[in-house]
N, C-alpha and C positions, 0 to 999 in steps of 0.2 A: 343232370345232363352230362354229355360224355365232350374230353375237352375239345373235339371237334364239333359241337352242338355248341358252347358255351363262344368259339370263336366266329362264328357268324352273327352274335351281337355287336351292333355298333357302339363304339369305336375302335372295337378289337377288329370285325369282319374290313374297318376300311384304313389301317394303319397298317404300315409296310416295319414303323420301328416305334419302340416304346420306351421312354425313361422315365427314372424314376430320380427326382431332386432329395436327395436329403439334408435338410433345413442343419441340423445338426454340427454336421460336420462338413456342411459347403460340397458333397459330392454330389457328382450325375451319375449316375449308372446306366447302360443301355440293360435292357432286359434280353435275354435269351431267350428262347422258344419255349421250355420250361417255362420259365421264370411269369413268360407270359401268358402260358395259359394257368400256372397257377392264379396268378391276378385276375383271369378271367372268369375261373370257381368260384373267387372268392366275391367279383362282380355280382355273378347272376345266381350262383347257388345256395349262397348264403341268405339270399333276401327271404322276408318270412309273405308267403300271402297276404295280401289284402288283409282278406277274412279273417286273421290269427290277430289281428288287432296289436301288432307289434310295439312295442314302446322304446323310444328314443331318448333319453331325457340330456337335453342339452344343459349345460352348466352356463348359459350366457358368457360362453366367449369363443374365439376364433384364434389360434396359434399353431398353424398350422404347422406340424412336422415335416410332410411329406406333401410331395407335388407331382404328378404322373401327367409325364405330355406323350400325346399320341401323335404322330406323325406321318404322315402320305405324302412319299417325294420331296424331305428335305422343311415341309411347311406343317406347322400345326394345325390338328385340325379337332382335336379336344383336348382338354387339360382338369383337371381335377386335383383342389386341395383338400386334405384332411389333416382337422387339429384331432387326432383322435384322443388324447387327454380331455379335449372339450366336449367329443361326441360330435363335431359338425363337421361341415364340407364348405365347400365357395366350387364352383365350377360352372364350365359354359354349357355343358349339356344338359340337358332339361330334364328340371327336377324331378319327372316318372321313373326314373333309375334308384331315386334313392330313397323314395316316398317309405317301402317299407321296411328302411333299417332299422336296427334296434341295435342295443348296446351288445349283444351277442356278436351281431356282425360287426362291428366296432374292435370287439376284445380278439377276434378271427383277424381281422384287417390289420391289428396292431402286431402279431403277433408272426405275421404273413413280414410285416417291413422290417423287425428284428432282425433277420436274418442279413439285412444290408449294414447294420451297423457295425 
């Protein structure tokens, strides 16, 4: 998808600003328009089909590093955390976004939030 394709998914199509928490070192970052439609690649075009029977294997636990709040006029209106050492998430949007992650988009995701540290 072209990053104008990838930014009419929600919560990207209804977010005016996007941050991103890193656990780490106690920072907010706001995203740039770059910044944010890389996020947004890595959202929608990293996911594997259904059909490719993608695999996830979670390590039973949650620590999350990172925290991406979406925001429309000052209020949030999704948020998403990722322990990507763990392989999971906690978030308010409904788990059809992330159903077919695999540790590929995991090792992409991790590698996408380096660049804030």
């Amino acid at each position: 998808q072209t990053p104008r394709q990838v930014l009419k998914h929600y919560p990207f199509s209804k977010a005016d600003s996007i941050q991103v928490d890193l656990y780490s070192s106690g920072k907010s970052i706001p995203l740039n328009r770059k910044q944010t439609i890389e996020l947004a690649e890595n959202f929608y075009n990293l996911r594997k089909p259904a059909e490719a029977k993608s695999v996830r294997v979670t390590l039973g636990c949650y620590e999350p590093e990172y925290k991406v709040h979406f925001f429309r006029k000052s209020a949030e209106i999704a948020w998403l955390g990722l322990s990507l050492a763990c392989r999971d998430f906690k978030s308010n949007l409904s788990s059809d976004y992330f159903e077919n992650y695999c540790d590929e988009t995991f090792e992409r995701l991790e590698k996408y939030f380096e660049k804030f540290e």
